[in-house]
C-alpha positions in Angstrom: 0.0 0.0 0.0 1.5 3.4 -0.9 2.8 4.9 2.1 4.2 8.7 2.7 7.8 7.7 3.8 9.4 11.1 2.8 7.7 12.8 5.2 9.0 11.2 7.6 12.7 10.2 6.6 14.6 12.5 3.4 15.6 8.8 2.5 12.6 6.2 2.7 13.8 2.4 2.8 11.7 1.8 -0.7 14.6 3.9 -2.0 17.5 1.8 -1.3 16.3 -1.3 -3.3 16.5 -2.4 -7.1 13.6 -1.1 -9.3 11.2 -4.3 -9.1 12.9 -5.6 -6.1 9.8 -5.8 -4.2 6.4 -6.5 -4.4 6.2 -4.6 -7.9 7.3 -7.3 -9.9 9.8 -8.9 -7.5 9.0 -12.4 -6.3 9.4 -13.0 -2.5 11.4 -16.2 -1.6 9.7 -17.1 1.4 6.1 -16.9 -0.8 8.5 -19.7 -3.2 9.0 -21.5 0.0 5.2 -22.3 0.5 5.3 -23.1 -2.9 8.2 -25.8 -2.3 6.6 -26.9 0.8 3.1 -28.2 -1.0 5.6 -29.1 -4.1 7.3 -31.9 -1.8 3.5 -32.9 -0.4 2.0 -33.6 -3.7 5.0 -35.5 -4.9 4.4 -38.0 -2.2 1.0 -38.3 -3.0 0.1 -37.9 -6.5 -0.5 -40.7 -8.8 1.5 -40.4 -11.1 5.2 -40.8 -11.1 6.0 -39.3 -14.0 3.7 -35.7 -12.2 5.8 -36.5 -9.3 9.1 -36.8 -10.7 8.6 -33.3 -12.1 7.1 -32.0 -9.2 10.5 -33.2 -7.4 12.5 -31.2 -9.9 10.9 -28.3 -9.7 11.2 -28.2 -5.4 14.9 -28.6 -5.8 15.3 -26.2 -8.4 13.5 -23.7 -6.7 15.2 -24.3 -3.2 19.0 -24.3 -5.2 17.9 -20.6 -6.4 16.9 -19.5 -2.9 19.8 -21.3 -0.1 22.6 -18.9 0.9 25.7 -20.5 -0.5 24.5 -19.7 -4.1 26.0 -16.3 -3.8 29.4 -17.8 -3.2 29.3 -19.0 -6.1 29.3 -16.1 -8.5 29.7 -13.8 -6.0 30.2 -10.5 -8.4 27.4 -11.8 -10.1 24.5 -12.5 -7.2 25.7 -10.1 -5.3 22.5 -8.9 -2.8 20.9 -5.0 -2.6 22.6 -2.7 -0.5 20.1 -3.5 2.5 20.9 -7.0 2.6 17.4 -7.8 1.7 17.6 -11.2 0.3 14.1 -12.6 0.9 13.5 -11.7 -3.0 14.7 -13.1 -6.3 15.3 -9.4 -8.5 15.1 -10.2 -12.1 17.1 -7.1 -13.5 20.2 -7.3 -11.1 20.7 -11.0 -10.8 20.2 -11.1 -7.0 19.7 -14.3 -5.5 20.9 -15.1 -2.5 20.1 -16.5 0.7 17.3 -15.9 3.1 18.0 -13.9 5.9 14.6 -11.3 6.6 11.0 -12.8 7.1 9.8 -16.1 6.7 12.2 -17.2 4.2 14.3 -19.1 6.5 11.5 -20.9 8.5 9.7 -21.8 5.6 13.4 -23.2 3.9 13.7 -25.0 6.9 10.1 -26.9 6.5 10.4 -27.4 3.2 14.2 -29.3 3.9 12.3 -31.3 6.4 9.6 -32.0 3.8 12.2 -33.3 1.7 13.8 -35.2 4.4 10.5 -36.8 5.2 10.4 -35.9 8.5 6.8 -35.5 10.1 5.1 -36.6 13.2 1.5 -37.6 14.3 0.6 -38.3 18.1 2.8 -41.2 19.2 4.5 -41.6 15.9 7.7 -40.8 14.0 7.4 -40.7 9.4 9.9 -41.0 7.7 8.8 -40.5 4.3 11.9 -39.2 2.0 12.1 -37.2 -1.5 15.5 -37.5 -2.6 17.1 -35.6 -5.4 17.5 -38.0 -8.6 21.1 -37.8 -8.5 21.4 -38.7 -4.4 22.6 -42.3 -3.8 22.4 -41.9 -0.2 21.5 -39.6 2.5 22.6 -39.6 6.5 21.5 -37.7 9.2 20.3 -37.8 13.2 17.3 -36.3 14.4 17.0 -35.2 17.8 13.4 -35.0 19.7 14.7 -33.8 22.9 13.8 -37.0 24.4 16.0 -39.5 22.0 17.9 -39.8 19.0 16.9 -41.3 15.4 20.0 -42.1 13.1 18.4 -42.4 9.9 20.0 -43.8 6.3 18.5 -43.5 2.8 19.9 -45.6 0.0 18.6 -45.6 -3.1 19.6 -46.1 -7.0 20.0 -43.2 -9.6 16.8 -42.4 -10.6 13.5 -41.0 -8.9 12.2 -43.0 -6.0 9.5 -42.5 -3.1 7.6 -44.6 -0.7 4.6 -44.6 -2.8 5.2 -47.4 -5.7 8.6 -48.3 -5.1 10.1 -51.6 -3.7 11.6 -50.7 -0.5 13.3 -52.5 2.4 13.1 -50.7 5.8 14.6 -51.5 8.9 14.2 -49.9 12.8 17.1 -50.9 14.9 18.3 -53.8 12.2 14.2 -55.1 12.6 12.7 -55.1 9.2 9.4 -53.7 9.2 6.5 -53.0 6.8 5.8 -49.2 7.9 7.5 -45.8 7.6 5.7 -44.8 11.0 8.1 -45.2 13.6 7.2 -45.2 17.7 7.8 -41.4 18.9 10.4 -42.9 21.9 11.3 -41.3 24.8 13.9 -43.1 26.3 17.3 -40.8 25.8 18.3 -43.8 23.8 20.0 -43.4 20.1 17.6 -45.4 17.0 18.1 -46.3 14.1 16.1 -46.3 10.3 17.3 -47.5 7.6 15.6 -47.0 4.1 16.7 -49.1 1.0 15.1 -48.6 -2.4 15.3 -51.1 -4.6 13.5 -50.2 -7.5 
């Protein structure tokens, strides 16, 4: 909404950003990051897995465009405004780097988590993973507060998820059926182990 800023400051803080850095034509990261977020959901649960293989791509892409280390990269290239507002993706100067106002971050974070699977009902622990095509394997520990879950992916090249793919899966070297794990509280490390075959 139009605001009278100079009457208030000789130098208004529209002034110090990009011509269609903002919401006149610039596109806010952390409105992509929604957008990731219900990406990753409806790749789990579509049909199709040809839909969901695209739908995949199109998540990563958009979170390798908006995580901080791309301005290392090309750094006289994506370099940010001068107000270190990096929650938008400018079009005419390039800018492109990490989030570091709003909701950018949070939503990032949730949409990693997405990706990672991680989610939680009452008394139980999901684990239900989108990897990248390329990944081959993916490690990481989850903390609760109350215990720990070790958790390894493995899969082939390719594009692979719960839904219609031969998997193996394992909670502490027990094979089981289910990607719902028991929500533990017993300060004691776990472990999951996903294997896609196919």
């Amino acid at each position: 909404s139009p605001t009278a800023l100079k009457k208030l400051s000789s130098s208004a803080a529209s002034s110090h950003y990009y011509p269609g850095d903002r919401e006149n034509g610039g596109i806010f990261k952390h409105a992509c990051m929604f957008f990731v977020s219900a990406l990753f959901k409806a790749a789990k649960e579509v049909e199709s897995d040809e839909l969901a293989k695209k739908i995949t791509k199109i998540a990563y892409w958009m979170i390798d465009l908006t995580l901080p280390y791309k301005t290392i990269e090309k750094p006289y290239v994506l370099g940010g405004n001068p107000r270190i507002c990096t929650q938008y993706i400018n079009s005419e100067s390039g800018e492109n780097i990490g989030p570091l106002l709003s909701g950018t971050a949070t939503w990032l974070y949730l949409s990693l988590i997405s990706a990672l699977g991680i989610d939680f009902s009452e008394e139980k622990l999901i684990i239900n993973p989108i990897l990248r095509e390329d990944e081959k394997e993916l490690v990481y520990t989850l903390n609760t507060g109350k215990c720990t879950y070790s958790i390894e992916i493995k899969k082939p090249i390719g594009f692979h998820r719960l839904r219609n793919s031969e998997v193996k899966i394992y909670f502490d070297n027990k094979e089981t059926t289910m990607f719902e794990f028991p929500l533990l509280e017993n300060g004691v490390s776990h472990y999951i182990k996903i294997i896609f075959e196919k």
